[in-house]
C-alpha positions in Angstrom: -160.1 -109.4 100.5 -162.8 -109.0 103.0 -165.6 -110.2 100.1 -169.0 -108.4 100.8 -168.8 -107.2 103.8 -170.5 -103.8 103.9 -169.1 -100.6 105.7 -170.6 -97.5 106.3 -168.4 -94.0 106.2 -170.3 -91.1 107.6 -169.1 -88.1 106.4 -167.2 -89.7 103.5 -167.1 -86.7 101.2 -164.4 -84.9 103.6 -161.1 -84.6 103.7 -159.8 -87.8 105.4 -163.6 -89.4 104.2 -162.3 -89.8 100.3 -159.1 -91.2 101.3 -160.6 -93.6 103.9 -163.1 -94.7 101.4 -160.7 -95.5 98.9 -158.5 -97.6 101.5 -161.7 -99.4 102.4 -162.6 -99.7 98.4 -159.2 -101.3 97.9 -159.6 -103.8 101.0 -162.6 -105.0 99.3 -165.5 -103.9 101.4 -168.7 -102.4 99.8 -169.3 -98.9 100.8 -171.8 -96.7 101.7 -170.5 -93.0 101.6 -173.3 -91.2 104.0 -173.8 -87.8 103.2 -175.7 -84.7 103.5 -175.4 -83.7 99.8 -175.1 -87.1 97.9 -174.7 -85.1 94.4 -171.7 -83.7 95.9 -169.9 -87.1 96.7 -171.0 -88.8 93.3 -167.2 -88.5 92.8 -165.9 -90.9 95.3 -167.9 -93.5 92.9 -164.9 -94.2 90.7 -162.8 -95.0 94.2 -163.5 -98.8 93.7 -165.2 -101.1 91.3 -168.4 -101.0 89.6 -171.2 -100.3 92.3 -169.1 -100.6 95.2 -169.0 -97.2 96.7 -172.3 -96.0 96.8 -173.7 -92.2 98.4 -176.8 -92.6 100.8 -178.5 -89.4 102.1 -177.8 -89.1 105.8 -177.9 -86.4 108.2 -175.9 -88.1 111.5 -178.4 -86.3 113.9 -181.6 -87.8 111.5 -182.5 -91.3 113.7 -184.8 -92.2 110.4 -181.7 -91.8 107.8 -179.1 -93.0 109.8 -181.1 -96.5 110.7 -181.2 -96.2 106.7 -178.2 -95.9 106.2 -176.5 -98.5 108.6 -179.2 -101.1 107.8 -177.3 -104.8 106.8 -173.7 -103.0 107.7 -171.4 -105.0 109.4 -169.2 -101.6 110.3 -169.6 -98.2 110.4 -167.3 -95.0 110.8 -168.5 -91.6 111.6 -166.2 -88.6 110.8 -168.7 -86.2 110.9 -166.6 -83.1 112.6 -166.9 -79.0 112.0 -164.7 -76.2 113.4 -167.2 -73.8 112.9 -170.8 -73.3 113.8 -173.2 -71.9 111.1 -176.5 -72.3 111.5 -178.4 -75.5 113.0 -175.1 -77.3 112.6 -173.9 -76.4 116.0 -170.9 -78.3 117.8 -173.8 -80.1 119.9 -175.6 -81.5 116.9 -172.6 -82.4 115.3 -170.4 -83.6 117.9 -172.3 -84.7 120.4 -176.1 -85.5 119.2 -174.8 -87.2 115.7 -172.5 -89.6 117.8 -175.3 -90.5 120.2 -177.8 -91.2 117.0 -175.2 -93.3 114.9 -174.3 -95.1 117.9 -178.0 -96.3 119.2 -178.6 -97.4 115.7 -175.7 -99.2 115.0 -176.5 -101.1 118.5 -179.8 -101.6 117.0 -179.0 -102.8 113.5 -176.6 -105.1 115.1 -173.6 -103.7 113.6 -170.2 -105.6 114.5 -167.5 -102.6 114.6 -168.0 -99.1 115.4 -165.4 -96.6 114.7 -165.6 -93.0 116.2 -163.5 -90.6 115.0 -162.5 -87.8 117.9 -159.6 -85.3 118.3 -156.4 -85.0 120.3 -157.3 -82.9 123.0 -161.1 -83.2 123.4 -161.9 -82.9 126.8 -164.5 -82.5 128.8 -163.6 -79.4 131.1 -161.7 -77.7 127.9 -162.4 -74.1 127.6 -163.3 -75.0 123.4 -166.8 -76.2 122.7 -165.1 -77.8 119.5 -162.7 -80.1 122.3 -165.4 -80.2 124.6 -168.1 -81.5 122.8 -165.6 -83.8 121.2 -165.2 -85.5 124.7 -168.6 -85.4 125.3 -169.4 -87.2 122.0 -166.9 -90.2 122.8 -168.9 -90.7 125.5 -172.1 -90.6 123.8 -170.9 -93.1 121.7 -169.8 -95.4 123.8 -172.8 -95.3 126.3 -174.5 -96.0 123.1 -171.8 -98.7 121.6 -170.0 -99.8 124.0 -167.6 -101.6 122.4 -167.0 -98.2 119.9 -163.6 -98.0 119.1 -162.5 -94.0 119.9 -159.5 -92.7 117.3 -158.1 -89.4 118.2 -156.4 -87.8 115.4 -154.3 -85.3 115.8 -153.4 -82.2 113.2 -154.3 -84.6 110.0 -152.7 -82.9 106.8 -152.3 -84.2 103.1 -153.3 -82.8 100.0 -156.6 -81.4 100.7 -156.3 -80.1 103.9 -157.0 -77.3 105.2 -153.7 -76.0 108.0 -151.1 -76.3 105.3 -153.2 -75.0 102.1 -154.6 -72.3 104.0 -151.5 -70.5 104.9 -150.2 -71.5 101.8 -152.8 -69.6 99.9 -152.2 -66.7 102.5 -148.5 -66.3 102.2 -149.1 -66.2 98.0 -151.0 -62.1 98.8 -149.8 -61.2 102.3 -145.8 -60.9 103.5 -146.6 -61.5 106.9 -148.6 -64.5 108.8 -149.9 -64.5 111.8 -148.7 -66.9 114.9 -151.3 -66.6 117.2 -150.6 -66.9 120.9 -146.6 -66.4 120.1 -146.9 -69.5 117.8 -146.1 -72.1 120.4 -149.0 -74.3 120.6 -147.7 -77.9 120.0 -148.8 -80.2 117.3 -147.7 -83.7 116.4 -149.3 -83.7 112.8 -150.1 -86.9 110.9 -150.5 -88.1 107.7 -154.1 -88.4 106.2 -153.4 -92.0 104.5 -151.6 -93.2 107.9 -155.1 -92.3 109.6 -157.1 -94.1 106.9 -154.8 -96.8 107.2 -155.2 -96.9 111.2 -159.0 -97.1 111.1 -159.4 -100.0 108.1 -157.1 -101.7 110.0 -159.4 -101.3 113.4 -161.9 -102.5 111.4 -160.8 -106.0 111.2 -158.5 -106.4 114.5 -161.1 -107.2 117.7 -157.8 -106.5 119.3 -159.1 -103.1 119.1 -162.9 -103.4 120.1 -163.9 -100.5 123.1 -160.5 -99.0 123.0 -159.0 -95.1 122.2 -156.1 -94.7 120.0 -154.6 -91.2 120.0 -153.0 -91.0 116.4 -149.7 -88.0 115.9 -146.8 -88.3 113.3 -143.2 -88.9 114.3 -142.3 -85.4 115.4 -143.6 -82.7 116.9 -143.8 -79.2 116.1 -144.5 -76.3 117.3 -147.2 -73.4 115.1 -144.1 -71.6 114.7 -141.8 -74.6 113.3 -144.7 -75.4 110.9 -145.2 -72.1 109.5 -141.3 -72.2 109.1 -141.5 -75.7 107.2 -144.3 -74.5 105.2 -142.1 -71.6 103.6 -139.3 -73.4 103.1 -141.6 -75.8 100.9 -143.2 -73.5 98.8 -139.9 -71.1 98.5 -141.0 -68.0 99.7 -140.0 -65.6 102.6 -142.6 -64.0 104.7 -142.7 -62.3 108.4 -144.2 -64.5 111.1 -145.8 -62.2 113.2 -146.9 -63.2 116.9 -150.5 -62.2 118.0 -151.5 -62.3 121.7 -154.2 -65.4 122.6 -156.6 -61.8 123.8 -155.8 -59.8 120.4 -156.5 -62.8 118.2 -160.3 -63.5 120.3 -160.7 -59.8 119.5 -160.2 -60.0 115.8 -161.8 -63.4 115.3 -164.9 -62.0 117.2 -165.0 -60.5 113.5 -163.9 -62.3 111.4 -166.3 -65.3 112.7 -169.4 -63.3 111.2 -168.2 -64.1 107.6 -170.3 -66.9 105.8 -167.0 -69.0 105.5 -164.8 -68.0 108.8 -160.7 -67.7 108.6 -160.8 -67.9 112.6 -163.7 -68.1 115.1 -163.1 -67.4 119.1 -163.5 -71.3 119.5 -160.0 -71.7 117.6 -158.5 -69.4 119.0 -159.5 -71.5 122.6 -158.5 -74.7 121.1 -155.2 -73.1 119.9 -153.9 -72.7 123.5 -153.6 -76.1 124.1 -151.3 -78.5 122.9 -152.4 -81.1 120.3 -149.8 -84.1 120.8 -149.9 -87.6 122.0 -150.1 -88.2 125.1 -147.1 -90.5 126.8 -149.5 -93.4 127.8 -151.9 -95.2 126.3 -152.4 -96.2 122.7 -151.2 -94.9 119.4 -150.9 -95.5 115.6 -147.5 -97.8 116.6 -150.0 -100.5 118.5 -151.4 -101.5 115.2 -148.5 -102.0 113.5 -148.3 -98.4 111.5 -145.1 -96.8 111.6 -146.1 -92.8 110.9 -144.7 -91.3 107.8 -142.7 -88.0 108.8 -144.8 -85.3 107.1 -141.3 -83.9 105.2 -141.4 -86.3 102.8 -145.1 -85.7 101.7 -145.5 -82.0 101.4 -145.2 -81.8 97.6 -148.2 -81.0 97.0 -147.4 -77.2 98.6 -145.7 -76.5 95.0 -148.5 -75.2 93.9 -147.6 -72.0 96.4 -144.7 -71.4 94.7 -143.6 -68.2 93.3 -143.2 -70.1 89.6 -146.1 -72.2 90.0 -148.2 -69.1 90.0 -146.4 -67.8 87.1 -147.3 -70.8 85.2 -150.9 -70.3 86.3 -151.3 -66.9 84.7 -149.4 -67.5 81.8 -152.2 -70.2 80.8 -155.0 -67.5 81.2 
């Protein structure tokens, strides 16, 4: 147990943020979930005792709320990430502004451990805003910090993600799915409790202080073998139809105007490159994690199949 110590999780309410804060919960440290809509992360409450996960109001690009927020803490992650822009929450703001912010006031709050969360493949001179703004906000952060400890995750799945459920939910109405760019972009996804586990354990190793972990499962597929593994888990046959990089920037030019966007241009940029680890430097492996292959965790894809929705309508 790491007694009181207090951590705070910006961006706690997402995807990998409930899981992380329950890995944190159950290490023992007090947690501030910081949030833009604190009703909406009431939930992750119950993730540990009695008043130990608590939801602050924060808005990562908001100096005023984020000194708030990371008053008294003796670590602080940010996850705050979007694949979309809509709105004032641009890739800058998010990516590279919020860093900066969360950074300057963990330097100033003396805060002991900062933990930014990046992506495989950001990179300055990449033809994505998403990877390049990425890139630019590890950099931010450790101008800022710099003893900021950089995690690049790749393709993170688990039960409430947002790859696998997606085309899940799309191959349930349509009989064919698209593979953009020929469906050979490479991934090297990873479990969303192995990355939980790989940041809560940064937080207590200075063995890990200023450095960049690049995080990717065991194996690595390509869009096309995970479109194929997908099926075969939810039992279903559909065609896998290749789209041209060009054709698929022409249809998301579309489809990106819709309030809640299946594909934006941006994607389709950061879908023709590779998302794996690279051969040097570090990876989950250097802190003692050995990656759980992604096979063995997929069950939660049943809910795609043919008898599942069956079941579904027979209890309307």
């Amino acid at each position: 147990m790491i007694g009181q110590r207090v951590v705070t999780v910006f961006g706690g309410s997402g995807f990998l943020g409930r899981h992380l804060v329950r890995r944190l919960a159950a290490d023992g440290w007090i947690v501030r979930v910081a949030v833009r809509d604190t009703p909406a992360a009431m939930f992750l409450m119950t993730a540990g005792d009695a008043g130990q996960v608590a939801p602050v109001g924060a808005r990562v690009y908001d100096p005023a709320l984020v000194e708030r927020a990371v008053q008294g803490a003796s670590a602080v992650v940010n996850l705050v990430g979007i694949m979309a822009e809509k709105g004032r929450q641009t890739f800058q703001r998010a990516h590279v502004e919020g860093p900066r912010v969360v950074a300057e006031a963990c330097r100033a709050a003396g805060v002991e451990r900062l933990v930014q969360i990046s992506a495989l493949g950001a990179d300055p001179a990449s033809k994505s805003e998403y990877a390049r703004t990425k890139a630019l906000g590890e950099q931010a952060s450790s101008e800022a910090f710099p003893d900021a400890t950089i995690v690049r995750p790749s393709l993170v799945v688990g039960p409430e993600d947002k790859f696998f459920n997606l085309f899940g939910q799309m191959a349930r109405v349509s009989p064919v799915l698209p593979l953009i760019g020929g469906g050979r972009t490479r991934f090297q996804p990873i479990y969303v409790l192995d990355v939980a586990k790989a940041i809560a354990r940064i937080l207590v190793d200075p063995a890990t202080v200023g450095r960049t972990y690049a995080l990717g499962g065991p194996r690595i597929y390509t869009f096309r073998e995970l479109m194929e593994l997908m099926l075969s888990e939810i039992r279903r046959r559909r065609s896998l139809v290749s789209i041209p990089f060009e054709l698929a920037r022409f249809q998301a030019w579309f489809l990106e105007k819709a309030p809640k966007p299946l594909l934006t241009r941006d994607q389709v940029r950061l879908l023709e490159a590779d998302a794996v680890v690279p051969e040097d430097g570090l990876t989950i492996r250097d802190l003692g994690i050995e990656p759980t292959a992604i096979e063995i965790v997929l069950d939660y894809l049943h809910r795609y199949r043919p008898q599942a929705l069956q079941q579904e309508r027979s209890t309307v």
